[in-house]
N, C-alpha and C positions, 0 to 999 in steps of 0.2 A: 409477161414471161410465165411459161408452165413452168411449176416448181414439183416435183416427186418427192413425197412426203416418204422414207423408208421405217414402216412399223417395228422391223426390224431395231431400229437405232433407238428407239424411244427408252431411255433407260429411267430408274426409279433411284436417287441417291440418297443415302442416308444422312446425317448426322443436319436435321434440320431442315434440309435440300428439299422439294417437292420436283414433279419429273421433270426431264427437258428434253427438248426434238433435236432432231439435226433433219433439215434442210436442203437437197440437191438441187440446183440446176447447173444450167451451160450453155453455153452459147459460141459462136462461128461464124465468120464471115470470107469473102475471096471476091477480088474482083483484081482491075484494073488501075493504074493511076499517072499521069503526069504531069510532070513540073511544080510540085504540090513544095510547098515550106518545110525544109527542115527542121527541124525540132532543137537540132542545134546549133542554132545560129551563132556567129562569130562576133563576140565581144568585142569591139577595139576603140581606141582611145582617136576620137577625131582632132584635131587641129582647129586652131581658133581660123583658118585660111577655110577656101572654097574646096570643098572638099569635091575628087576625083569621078569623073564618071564609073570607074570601075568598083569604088567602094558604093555610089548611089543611095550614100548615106548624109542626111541631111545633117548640119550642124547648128546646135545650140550652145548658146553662152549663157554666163551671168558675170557681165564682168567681161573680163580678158579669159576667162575659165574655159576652156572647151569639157564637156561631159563626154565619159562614156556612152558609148549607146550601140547596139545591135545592129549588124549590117547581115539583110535576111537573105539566106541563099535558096537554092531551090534542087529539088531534085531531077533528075531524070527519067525517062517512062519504065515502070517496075509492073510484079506482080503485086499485089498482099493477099496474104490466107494467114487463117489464125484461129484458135480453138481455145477455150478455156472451161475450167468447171467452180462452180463457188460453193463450198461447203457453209451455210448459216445455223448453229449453234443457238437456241433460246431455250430460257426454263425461268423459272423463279422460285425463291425459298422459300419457307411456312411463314414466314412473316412479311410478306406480300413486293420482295421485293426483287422485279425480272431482271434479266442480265443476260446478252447473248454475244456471239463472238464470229467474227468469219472468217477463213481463209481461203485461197481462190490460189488456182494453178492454171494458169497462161500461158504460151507459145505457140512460135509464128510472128511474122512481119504484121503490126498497126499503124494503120489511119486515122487520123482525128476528123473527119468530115466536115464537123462544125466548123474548124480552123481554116482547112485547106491543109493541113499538114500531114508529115509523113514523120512518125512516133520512132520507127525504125523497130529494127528486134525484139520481141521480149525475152528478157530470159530464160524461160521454160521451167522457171523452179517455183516450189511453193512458197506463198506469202500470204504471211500474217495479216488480216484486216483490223478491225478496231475491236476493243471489248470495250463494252458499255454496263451500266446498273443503272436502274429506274425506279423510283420510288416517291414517296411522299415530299422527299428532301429534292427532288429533279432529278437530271439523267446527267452522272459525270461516265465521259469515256475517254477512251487510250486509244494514243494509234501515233507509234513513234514518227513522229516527220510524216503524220498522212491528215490533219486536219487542216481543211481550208480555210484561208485565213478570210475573216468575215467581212473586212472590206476591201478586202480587193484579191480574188485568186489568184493574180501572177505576182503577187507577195509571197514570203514564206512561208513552208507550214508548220503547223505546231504541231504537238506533241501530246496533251491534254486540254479534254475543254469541261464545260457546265452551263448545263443550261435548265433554266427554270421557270414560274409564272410569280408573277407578283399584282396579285388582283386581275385586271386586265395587260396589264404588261408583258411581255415576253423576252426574260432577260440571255444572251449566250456569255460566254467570257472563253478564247482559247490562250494557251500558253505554251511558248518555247522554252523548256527546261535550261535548254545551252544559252540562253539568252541571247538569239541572232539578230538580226535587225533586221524590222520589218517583219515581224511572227506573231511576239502578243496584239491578240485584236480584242474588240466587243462588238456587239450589238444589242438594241433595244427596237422591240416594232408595237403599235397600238391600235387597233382599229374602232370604229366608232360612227355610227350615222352613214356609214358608204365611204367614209375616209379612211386611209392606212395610211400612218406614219413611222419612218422606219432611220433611225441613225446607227450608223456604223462608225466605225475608228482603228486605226493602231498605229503603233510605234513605227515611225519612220526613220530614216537615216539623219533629218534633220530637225527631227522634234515630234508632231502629234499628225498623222492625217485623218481627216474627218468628211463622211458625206450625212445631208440628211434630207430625205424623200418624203415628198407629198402627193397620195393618191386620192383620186378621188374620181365615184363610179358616175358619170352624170343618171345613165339609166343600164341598159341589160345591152347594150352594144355599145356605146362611149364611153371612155377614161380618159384623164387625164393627169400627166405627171408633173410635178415640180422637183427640180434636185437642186440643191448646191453642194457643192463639192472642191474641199481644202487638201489639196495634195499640200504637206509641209516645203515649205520656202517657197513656196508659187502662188501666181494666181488664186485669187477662187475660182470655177465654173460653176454659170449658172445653166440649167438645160427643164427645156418644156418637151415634155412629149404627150402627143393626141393621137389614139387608139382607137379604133373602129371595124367594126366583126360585124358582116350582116348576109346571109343565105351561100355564108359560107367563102365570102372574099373579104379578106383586111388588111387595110391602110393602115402604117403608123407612120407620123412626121415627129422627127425633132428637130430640134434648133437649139444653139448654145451660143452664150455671149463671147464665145471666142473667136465668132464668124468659121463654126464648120455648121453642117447638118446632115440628118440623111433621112433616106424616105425607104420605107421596108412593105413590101405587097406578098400576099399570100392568097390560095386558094385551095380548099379540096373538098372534094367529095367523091364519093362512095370508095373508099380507101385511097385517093389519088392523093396528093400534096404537092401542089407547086408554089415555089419564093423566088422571090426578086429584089433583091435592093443595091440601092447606089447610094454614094456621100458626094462630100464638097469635093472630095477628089478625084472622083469619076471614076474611083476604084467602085467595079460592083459584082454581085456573086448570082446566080440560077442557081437553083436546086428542084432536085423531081424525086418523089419516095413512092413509092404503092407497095401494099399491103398484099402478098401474094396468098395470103392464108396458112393455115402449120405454124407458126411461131417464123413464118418466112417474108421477108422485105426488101422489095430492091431500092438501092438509091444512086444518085447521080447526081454530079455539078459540075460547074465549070466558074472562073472565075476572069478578073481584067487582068489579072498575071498570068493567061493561060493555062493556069492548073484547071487539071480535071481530077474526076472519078467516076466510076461505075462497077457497081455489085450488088452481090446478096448478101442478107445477113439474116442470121439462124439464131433463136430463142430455143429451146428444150426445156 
């Protein structure tokens, strides 16, 4: 992303303060989309019974218990276009310690690509991003309800985190102030000899959930994954994944003791990118991006739910 440095803004603060910049960019995108996942799927309580073709919402028990759970809807064929600018904020004080802060103004209809989904409206108002300090002691930052939670994003988010080194270790810790469930997280990662180890955790709604990950590089094109993974009150998963990159095509297979798996192929060159993957459920996604030059990119997918996309998108 080109970022426009304004000399103008560089100001000089007193009282201990040494300078700090401020930051522009922005960025834009517009294309096309349909049948793409709404963003806001509908919540509803299933029945311990067979549940209806209309709802196409699978049921789970434990027990006689039926769970909540998400029945996904989809949308219809729309535009999107959208524009935004991000102000980033850095400097640090005479005693060696930085700190920088960002806010960003968005409007216009978003897409998540990644997902397949449809974000719906932004607002069009300005919003506050995180402020962070960095020093000797590590980097604690702020960002009300915008930290990701570190084992698992579609958990809550927190509020405050910290993160630091401890020899080779690399610790994070965040926190939900209102103490929600499913917010406070950690994480700890190590690496060593071509190995990276990495556990994560947080508070779940029924006690503690936990994963922890073993990588290992065989040479300059193979990896391989080990995870287990303790969702609270459930099962463990265990899942192997094997990674492979070579003149610019890659294979990754996984396999998990739950009897799923999936298999994910990529290719690109000279600014192309094409992916493919399918699972146990025969759900599977295309994608195609190329790099038009300018801070300019188009992309496109389609998926087994017949959602699509196709656009451009704009860096400045």
């Amino acid at each position: 992303m080109k970022k426009l440095l304004i000399a103008s803004t560089a100001l000089v603060a007193t009282a201990g303060m040494a300078s700090a910049d401020i930051t522009i960019s922005g960025h834009a995108a517009a294309g096309i989309y349909s049948g793409l996942g709404n963003a806001d799927a509908v919540t509803v309580a299933v029945a311990a019974v067979a549940a209806t073709a209309a709802t196409s919402t699978a049921v789970e028990t434990l027990g006689s218990n039926a769970i909540p759970t998400s029945a996904e809807t989809f949308s219809g064929d729309g535009v999107y276009s959208n524009a935004g600018v991000d102000f980033t904020m850095t400097g640090a004080t005479d005693n060696g310690i930085s700190f920088s802060a960002s806010v960003n103004i968005d409007a216009g209809t978003e897409i998540d690509a990644g997902d397949f989904e449809l974000d719906g409206a932004d607002g069009g108002t300005a919003g506050l991003g995180s402020v962070s300090m960095t020093g000797s002691f590590g980097t604690l930052t702020f960002d009300d309800g915008g930290i990701d939670n570190l084992y698992n994003g579609d958990y809550t988010s927190a509020d405050v985190s910290y993160s630091t080194t401890v020899g080779a270790i690399s610790l994070s810790v965040a926190h939900d102030t209102a103490g929600v469930a499913q917010a406070n997280s950690m994480s700890a990662a190590y690496s060593a000899s071509g190995m990276a180890f990495t556990l994560a955790a947080s508070e779940d709604t029924n006690g503690t959930s936990a994963s922890l990950s073993v990588a290992y590089a065989l040479n300059d094109t193979v990896s391989v994954t080990g995870k287990t993974d303790q969702v609270a009150d459930a099962e463990s998963v265990q899942t192997i994944t094997a990674k492979t990159t070579l003149n610019g095509v890659s294979v990754a297979l996984s396999s998990a003791n739950n009897s799923t798996w999936d298999v994910d192929l990529g290719y690109t060159a000279g600014g192309y990118a094409l992916t493919y993957g399918v699972d146990v459920t025969d759900g599977w996604t295309a994608t195609a991006t190329s790099a038009l030059g300018g801070g300019a990119t188009f992309a496109a997918g389609v998926d087994s739910n017949d959602s699509m996309y196709a656009g451009v998108s704009f860096a400045f």
